[in-house]
PDB file as gemmi writes it, atoms N, CA and C in Angstrom:
CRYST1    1.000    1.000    1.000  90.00  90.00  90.00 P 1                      
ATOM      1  N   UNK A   1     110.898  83.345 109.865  1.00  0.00           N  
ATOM      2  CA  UNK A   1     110.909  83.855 111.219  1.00  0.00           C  
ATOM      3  C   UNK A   1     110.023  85.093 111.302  1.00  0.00           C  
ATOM      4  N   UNK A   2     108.802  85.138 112.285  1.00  0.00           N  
ATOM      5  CA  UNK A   2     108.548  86.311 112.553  1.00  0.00           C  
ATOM      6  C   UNK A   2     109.167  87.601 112.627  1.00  0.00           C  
ATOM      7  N   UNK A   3     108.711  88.949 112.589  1.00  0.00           N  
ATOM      8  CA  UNK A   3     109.192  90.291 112.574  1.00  0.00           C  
ATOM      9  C   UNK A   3     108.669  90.658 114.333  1.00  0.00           C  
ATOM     10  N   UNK A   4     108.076  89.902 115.049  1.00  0.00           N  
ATOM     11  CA  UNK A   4     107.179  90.381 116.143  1.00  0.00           C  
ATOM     12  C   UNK A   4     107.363  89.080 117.447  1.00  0.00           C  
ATOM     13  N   UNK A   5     107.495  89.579 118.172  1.00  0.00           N  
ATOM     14  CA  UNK A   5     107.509  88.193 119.150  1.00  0.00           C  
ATOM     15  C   UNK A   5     105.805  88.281 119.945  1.00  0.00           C  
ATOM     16  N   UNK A   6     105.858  87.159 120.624  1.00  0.00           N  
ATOM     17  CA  UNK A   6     103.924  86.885 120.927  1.00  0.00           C  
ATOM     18  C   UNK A   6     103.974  87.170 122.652  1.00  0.00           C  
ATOM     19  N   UNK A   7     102.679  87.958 122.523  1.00  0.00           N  
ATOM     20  CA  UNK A   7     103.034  88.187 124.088  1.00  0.00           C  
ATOM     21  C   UNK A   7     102.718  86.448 124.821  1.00  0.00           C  
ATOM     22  N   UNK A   8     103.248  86.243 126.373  1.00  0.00           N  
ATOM     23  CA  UNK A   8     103.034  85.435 126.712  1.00  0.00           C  
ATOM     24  C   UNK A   8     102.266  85.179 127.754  1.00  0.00           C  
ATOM     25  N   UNK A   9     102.649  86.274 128.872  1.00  0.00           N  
ATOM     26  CA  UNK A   9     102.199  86.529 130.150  1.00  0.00           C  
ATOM     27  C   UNK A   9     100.906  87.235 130.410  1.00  0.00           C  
ATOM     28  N   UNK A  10      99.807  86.633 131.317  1.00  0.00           N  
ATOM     29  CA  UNK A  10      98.719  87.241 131.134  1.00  0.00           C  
ATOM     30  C   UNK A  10      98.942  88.337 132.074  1.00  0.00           C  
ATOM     31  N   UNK A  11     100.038  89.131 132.613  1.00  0.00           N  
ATOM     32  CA  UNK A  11      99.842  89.968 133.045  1.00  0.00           C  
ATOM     33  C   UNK A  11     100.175  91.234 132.060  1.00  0.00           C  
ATOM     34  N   UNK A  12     100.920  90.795 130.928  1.00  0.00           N  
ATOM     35  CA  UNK A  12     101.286  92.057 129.387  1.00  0.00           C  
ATOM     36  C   UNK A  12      99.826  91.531 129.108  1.00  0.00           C  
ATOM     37  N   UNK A  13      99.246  90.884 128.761  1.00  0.00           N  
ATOM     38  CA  UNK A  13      97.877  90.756 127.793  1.00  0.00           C  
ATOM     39  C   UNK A  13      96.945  92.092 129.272  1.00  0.00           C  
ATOM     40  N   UNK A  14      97.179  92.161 130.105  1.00  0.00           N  
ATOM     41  CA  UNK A  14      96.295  92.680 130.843  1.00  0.00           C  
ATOM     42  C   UNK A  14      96.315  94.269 131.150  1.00  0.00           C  
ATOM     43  N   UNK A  15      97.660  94.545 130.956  1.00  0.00           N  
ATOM     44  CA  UNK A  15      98.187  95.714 130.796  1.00  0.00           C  
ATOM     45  C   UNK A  15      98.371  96.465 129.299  1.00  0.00           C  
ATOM     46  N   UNK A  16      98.272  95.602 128.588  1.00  0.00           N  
ATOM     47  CA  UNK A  16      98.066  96.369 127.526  1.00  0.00           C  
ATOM     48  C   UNK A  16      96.468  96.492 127.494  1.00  0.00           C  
ATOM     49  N   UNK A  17      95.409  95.767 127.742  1.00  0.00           N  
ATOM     50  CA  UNK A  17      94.008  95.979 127.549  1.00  0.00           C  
ATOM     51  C   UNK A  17      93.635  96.854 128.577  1.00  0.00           C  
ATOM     52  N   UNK A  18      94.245  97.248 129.388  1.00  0.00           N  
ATOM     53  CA  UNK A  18      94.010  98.224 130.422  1.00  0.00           C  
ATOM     54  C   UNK A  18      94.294  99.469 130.022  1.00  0.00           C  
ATOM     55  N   UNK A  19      95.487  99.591 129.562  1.00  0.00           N  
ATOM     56  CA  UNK A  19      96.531 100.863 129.177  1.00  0.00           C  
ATOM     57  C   UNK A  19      96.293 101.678 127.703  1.00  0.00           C  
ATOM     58  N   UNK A  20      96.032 100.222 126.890  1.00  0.00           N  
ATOM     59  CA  UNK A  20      96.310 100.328 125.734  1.00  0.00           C  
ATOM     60  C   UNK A  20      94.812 101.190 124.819  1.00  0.00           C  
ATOM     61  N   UNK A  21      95.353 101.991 123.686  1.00  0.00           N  
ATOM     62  CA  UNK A  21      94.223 102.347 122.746  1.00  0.00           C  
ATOM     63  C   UNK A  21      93.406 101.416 122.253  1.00  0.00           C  
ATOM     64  N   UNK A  22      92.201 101.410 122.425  1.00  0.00           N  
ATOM     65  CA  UNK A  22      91.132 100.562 121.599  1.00  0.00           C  
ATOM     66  C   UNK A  22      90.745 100.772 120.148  1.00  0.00           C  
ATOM     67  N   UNK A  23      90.845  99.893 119.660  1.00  0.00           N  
ATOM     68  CA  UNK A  23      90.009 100.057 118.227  1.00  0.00           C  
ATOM     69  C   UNK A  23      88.880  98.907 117.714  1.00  0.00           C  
ATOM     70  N   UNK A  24      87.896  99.456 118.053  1.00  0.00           N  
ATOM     71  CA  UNK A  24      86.808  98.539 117.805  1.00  0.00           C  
ATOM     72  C   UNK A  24      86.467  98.126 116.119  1.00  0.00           C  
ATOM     73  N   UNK A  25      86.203  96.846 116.012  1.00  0.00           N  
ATOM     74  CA  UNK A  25      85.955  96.549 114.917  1.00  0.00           C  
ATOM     75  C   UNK A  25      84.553  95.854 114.692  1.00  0.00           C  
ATOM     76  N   UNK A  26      83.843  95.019 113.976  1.00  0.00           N  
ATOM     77  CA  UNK A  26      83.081  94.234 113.702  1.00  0.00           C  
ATOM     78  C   UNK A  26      83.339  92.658 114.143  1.00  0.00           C  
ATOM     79  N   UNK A  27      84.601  92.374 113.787  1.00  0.00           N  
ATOM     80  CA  UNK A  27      85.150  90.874 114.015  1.00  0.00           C  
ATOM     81  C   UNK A  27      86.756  91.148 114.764  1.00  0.00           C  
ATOM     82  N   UNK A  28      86.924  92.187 115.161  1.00  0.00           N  
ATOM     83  CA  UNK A  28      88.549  92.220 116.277  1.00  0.00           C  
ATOM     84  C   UNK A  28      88.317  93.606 117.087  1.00  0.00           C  
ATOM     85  N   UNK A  29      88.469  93.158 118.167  1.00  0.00           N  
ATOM     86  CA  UNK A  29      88.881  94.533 118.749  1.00  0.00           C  
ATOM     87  C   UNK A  29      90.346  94.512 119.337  1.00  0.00           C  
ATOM     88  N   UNK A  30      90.711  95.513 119.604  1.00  0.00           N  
ATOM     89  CA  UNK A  30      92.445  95.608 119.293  1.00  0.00           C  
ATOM     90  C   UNK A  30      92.772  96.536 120.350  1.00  0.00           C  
ATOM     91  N   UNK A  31      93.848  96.545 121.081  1.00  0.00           N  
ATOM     92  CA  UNK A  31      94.393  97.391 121.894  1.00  0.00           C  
ATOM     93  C   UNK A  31      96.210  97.596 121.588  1.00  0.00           C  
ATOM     94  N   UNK A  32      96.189  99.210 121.743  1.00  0.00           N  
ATOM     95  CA  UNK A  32      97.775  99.102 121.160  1.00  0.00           C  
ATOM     96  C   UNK A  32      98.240 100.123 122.197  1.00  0.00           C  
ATOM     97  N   UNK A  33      99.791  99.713 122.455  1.00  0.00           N  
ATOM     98  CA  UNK A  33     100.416 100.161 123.928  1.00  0.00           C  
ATOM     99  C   UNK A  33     101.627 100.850 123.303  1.00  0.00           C  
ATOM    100  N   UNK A  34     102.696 101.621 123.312  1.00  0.00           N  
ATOM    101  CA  UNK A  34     103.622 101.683 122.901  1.00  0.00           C  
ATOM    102  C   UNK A  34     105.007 100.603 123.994  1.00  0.00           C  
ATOM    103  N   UNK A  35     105.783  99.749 122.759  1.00  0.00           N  
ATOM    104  CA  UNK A  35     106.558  99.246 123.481  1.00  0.00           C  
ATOM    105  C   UNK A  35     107.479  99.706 123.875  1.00  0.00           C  
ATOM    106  N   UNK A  36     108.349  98.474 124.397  1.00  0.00           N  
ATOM    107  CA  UNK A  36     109.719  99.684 124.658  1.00  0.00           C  
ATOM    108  C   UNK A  36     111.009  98.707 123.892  1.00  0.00           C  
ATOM    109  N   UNK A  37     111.506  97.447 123.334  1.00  0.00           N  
ATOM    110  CA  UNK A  37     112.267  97.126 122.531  1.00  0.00           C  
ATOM    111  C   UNK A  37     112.325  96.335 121.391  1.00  0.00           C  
ATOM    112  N   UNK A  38     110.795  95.924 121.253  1.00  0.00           N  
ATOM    113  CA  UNK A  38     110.274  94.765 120.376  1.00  0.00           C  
ATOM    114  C   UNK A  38     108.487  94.546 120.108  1.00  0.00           C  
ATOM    115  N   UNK A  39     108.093  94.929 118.939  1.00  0.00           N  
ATOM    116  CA  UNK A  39     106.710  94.962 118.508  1.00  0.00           C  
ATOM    117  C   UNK A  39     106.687  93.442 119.330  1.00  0.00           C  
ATOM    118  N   UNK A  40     105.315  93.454 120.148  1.00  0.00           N  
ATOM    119  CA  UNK A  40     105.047  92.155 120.269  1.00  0.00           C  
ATOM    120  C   UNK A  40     103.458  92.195 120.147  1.00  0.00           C  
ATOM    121  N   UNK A  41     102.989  90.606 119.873  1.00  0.00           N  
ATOM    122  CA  UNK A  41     101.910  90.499 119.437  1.00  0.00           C  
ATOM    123  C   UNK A  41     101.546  89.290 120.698  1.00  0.00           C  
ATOM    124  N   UNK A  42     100.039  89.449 120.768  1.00  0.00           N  
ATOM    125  CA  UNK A  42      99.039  88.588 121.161  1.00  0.00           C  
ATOM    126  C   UNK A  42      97.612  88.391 120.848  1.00  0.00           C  
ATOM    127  N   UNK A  43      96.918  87.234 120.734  1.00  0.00           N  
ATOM    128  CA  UNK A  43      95.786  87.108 119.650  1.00  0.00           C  
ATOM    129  C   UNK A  43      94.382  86.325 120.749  1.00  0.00           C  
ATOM    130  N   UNK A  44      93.860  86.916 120.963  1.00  0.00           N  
ATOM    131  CA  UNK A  44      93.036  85.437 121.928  1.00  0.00           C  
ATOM    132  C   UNK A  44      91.706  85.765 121.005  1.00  0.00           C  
ATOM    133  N   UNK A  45      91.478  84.292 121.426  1.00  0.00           N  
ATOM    134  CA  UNK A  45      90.231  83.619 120.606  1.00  0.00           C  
ATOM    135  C   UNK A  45      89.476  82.813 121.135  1.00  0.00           C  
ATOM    136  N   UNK A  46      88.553  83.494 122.074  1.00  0.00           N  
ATOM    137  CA  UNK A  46      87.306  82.845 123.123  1.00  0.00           C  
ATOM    138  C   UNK A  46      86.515  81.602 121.972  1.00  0.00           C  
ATOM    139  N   UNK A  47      85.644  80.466 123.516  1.00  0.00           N  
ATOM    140  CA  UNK A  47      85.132  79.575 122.616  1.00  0.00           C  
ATOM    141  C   UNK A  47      83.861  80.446 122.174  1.00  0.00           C  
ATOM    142  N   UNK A  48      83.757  81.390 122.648  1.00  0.00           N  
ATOM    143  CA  UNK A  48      82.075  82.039 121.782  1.00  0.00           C  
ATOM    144  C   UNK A  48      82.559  81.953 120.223  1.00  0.00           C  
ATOM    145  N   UNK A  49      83.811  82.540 120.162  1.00  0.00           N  
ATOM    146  CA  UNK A  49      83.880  82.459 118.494  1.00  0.00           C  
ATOM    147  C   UNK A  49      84.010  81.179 117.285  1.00  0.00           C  
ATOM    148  N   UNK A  50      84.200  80.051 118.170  1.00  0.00           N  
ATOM    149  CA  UNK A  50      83.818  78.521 117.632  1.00  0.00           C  
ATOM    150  C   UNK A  50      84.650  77.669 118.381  1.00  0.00           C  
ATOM    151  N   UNK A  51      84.661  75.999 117.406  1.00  0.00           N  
ATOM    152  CA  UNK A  51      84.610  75.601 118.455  1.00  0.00           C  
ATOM    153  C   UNK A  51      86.827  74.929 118.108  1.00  0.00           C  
ATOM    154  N   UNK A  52      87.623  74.351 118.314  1.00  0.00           N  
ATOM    155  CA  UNK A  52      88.794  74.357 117.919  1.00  0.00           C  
ATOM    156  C   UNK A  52      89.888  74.724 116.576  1.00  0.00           C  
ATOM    157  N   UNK A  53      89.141  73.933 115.918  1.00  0.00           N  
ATOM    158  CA  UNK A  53      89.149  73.879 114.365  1.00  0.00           C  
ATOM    159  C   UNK A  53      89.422  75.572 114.101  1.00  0.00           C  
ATOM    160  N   UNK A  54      87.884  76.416 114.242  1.00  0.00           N  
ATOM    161  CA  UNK A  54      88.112  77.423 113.683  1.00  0.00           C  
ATOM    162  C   UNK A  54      88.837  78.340 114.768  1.00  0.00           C  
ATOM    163  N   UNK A  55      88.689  78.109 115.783  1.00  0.00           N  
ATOM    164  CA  UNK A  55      90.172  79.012 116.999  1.00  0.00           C  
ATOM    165  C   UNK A  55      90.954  79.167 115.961  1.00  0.00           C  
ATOM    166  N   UNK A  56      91.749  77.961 115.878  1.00  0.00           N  
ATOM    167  CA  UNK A  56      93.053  78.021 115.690  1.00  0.00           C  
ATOM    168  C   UNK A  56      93.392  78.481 113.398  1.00  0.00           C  
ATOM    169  N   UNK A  57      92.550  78.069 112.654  1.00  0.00           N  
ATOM    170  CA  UNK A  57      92.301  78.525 111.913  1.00  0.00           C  
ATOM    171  C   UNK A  57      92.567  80.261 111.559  1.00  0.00           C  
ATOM    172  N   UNK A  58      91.377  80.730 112.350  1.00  0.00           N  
ATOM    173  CA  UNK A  58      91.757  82.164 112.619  1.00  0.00           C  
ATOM    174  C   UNK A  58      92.648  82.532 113.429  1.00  0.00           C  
ATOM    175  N   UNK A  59      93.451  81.799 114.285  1.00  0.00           N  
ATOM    176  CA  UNK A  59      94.842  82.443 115.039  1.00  0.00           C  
ATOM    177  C   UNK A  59      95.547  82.204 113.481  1.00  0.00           C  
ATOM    178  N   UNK A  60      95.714  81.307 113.036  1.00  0.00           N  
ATOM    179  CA  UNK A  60      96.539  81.133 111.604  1.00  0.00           C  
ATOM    180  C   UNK A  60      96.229  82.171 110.348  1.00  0.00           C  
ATOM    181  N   UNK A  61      95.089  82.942 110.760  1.00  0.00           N  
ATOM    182  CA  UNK A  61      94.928  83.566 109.164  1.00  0.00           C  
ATOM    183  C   UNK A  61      95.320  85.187 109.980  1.00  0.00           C  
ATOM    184  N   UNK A  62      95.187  85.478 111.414  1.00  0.00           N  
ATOM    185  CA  UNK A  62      96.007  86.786 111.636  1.00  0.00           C  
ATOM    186  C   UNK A  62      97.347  86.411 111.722  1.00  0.00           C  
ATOM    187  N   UNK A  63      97.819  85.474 111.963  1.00  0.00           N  
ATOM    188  CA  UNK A  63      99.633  85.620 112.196  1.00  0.00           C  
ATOM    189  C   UNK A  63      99.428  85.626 110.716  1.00  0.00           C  
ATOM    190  N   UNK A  64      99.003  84.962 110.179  1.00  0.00           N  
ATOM    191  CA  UNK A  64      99.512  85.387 108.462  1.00  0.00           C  
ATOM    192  C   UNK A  64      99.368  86.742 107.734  1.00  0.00           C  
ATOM    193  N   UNK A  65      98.690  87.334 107.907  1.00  0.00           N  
ATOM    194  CA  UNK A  65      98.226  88.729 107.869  1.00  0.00           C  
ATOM    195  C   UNK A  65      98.989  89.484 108.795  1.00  0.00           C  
ATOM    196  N   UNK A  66      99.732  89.108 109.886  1.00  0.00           N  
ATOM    197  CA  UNK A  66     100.565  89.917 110.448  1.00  0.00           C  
ATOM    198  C   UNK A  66     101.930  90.112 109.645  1.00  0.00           C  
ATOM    199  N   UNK A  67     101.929  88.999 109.184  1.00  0.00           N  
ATOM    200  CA  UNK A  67     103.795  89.052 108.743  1.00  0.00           C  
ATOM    201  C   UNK A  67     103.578  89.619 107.584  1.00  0.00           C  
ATOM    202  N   UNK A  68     102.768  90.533 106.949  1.00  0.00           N  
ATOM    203  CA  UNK A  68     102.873  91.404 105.792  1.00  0.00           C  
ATOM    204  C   UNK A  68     103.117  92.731 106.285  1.00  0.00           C  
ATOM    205  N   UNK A  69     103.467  93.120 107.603  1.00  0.00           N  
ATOM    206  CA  UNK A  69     103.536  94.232 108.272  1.00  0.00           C  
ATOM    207  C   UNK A  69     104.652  94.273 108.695  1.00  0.00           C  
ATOM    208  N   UNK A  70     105.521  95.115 108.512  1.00  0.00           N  
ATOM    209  CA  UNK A  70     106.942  95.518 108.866  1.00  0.00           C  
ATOM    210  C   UNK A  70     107.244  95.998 110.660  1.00  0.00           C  
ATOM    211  N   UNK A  71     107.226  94.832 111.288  1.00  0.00           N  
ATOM    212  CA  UNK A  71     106.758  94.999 112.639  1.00  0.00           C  
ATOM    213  C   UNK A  71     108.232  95.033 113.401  1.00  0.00           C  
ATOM    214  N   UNK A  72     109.578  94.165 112.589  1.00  0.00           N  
ATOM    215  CA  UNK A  72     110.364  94.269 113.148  1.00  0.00           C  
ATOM    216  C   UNK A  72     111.173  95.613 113.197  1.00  0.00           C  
ATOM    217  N   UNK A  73     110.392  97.100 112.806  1.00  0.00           N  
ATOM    218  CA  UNK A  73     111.092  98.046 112.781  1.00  0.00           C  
ATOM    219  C   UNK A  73     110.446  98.985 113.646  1.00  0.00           C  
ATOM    220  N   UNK A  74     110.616  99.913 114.090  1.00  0.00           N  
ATOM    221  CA  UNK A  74     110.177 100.957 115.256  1.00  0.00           C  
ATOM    222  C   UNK A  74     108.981 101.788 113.638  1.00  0.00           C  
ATOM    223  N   UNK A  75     108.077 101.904 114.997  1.00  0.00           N  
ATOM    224  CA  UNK A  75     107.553 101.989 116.288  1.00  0.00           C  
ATOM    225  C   UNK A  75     107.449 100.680 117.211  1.00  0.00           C  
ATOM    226  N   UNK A  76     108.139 100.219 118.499  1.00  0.00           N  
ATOM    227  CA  UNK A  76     108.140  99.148 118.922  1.00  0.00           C  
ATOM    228  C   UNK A  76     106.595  99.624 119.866  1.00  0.00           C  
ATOM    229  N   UNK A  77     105.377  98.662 119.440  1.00  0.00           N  
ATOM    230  CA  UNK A  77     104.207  98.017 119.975  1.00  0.00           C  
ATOM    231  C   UNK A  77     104.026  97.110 120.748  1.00  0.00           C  
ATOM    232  N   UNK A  78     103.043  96.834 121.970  1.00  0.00           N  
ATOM    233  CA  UNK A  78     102.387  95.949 122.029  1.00  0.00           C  
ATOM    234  C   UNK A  78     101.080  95.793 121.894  1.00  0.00           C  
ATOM    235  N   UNK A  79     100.400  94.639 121.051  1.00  0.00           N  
ATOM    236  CA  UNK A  79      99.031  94.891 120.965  1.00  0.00           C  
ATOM    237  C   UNK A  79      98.384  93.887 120.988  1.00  0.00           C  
ATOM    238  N   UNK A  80      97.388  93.458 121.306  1.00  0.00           N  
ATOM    239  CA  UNK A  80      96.507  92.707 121.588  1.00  0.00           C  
ATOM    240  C   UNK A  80      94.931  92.395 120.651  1.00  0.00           C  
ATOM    241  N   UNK A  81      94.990  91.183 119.620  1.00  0.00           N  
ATOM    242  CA  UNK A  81      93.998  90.898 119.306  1.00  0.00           C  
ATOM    243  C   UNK A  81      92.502  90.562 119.735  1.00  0.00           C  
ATOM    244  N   UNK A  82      91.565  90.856 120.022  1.00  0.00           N  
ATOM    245  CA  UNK A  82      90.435  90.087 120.636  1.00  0.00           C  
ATOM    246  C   UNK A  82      89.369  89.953 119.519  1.00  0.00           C  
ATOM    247  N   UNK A  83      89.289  88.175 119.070  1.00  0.00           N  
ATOM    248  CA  UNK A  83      88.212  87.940 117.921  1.00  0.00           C  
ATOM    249  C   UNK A  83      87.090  88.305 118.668  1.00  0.00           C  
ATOM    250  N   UNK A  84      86.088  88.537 118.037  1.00  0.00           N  
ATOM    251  CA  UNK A  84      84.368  89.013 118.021  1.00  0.00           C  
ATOM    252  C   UNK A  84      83.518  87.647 117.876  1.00  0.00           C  
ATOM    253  N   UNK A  85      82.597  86.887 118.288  1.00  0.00           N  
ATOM    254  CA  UNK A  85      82.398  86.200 117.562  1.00  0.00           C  
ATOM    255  C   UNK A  85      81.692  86.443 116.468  1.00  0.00           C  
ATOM    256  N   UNK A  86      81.374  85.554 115.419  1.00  0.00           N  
ATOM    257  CA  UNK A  86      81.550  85.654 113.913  1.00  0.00           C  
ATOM    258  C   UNK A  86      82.942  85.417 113.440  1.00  0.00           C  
ATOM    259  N   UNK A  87      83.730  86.537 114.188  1.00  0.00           N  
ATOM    260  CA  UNK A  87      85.428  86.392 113.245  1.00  0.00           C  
ATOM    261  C   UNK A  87      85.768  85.224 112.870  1.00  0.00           C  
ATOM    262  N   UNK A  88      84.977  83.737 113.003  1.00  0.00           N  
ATOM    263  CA  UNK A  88      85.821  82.432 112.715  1.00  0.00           C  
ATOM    264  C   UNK A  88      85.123  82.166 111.171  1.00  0.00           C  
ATOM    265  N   UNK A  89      83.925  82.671 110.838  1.00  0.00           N  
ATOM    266  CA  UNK A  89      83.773  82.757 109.146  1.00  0.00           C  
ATOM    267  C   UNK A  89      83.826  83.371 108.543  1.00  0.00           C  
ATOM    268  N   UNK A  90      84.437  84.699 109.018  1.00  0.00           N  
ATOM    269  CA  UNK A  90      85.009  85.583 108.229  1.00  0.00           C  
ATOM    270  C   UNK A  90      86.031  85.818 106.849  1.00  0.00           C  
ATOM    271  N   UNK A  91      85.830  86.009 105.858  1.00  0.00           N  
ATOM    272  CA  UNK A  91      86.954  86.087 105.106  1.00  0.00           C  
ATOM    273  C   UNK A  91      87.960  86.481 105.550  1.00  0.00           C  
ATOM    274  N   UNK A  92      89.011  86.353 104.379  1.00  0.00           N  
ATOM    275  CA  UNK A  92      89.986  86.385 104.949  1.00  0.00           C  
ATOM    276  C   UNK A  92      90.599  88.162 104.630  1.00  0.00           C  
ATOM    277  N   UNK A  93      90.092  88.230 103.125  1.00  0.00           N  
ATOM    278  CA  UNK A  93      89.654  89.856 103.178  1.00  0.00           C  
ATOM    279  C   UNK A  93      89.064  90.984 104.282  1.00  0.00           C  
ATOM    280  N   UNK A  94      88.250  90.068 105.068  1.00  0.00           N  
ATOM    281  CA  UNK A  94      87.438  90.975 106.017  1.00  0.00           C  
ATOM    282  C   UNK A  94      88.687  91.198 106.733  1.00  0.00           C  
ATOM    283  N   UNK A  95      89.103  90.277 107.325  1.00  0.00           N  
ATOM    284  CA  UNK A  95      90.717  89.847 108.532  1.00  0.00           C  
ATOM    285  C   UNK A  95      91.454  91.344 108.308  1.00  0.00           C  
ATOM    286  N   UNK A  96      91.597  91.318 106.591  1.00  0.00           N  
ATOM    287  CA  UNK A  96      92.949  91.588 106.215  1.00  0.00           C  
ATOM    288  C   UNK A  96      92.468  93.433 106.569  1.00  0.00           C  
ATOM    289  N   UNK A  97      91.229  93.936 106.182  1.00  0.00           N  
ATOM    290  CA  UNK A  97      90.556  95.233 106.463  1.00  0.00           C  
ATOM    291  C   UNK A  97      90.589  95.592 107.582  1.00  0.00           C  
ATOM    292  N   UNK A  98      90.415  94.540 108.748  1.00  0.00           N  
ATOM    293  CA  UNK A  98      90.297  94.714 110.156  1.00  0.00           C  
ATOM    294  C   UNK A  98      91.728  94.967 111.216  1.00  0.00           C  
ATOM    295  N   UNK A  99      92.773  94.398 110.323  1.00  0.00           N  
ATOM    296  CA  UNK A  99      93.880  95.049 110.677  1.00  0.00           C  
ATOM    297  C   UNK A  99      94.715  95.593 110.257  1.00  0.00           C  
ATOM    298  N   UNK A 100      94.006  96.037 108.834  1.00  0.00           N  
ATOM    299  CA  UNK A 100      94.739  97.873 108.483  1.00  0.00           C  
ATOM    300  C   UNK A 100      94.340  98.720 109.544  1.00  0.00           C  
ATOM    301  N   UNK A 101      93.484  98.848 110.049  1.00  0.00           N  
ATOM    302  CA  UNK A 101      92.613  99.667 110.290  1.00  0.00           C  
ATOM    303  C   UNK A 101      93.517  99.664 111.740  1.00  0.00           C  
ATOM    304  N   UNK A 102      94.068  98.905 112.461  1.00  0.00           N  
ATOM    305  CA  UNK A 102      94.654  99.092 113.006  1.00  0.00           C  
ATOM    306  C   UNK A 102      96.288  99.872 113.341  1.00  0.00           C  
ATOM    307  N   UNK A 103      96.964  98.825 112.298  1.00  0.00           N  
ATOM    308  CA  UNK A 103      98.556  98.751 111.958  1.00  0.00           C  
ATOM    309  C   UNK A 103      98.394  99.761 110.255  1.00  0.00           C  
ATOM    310  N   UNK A 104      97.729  99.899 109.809  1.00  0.00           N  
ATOM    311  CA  UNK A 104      97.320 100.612 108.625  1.00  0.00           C  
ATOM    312  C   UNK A 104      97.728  99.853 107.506  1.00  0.00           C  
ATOM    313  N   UNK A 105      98.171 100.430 106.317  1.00  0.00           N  
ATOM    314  CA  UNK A 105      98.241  99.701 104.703  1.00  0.00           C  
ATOM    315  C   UNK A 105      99.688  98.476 104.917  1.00  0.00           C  
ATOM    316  N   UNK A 106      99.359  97.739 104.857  1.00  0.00           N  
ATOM    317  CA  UNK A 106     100.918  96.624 104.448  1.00  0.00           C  
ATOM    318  C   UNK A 106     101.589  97.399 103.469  1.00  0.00           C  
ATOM    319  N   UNK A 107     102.957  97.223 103.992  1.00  0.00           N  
ATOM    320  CA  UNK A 107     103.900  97.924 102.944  1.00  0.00           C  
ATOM    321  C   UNK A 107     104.317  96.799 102.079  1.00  0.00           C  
TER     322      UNK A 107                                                      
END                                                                             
């Protein structure tokens, strides 16, 4: 079971990219909101960055890289992934750099 629930509504995906801190990357840019009872996550992955296959690929290699992050404990977040394109041949190392840098070191 996840530590984080996924945002759903494009009006939280819109308010957090409005509201939220940016952190620009190479292959993610990221916006983070403070929540108010539950870290939640959302990931979007435009077709510029490929074409199904690797979408969903890379939605699979950040939720995996998410659940090494202790999300079900306060500070409750919301934040918002946005791949770059490139991010779909990215290692998975690169992934894993791109969201320390956010959420910082996996404990």
């Amino acid at each position: 079971m996840r530590m984080y629930e996924s945002l759903r509504r494009r009006s939280d995906f819109s308010r957090v990219r409005g509201r939220g801190k940016r952190y620009g990357g190479v292959l993610l840019s990221s916006f983070v909101i403070d929540g108010r009872h539950r870290t939640r996550v959302g990931i979007t992955v435009a077709t510029a960055v490929g074409g199904a296959v690797v979408r969903n690929r890379l939605r699979r290699r950040l939720k995996s890289i998410l659940d090494r992050y202790p999300l079900g404990a306060p500070p409750w977040r919301d934040i918002v992934f946005v791949a770059r394109p490139g991010a779909g041949e990215a290692t998975f190392a690169a992934l894993v750099t791109e969201v320390a840098r956010v959420l910082g070191p996996s404990a």
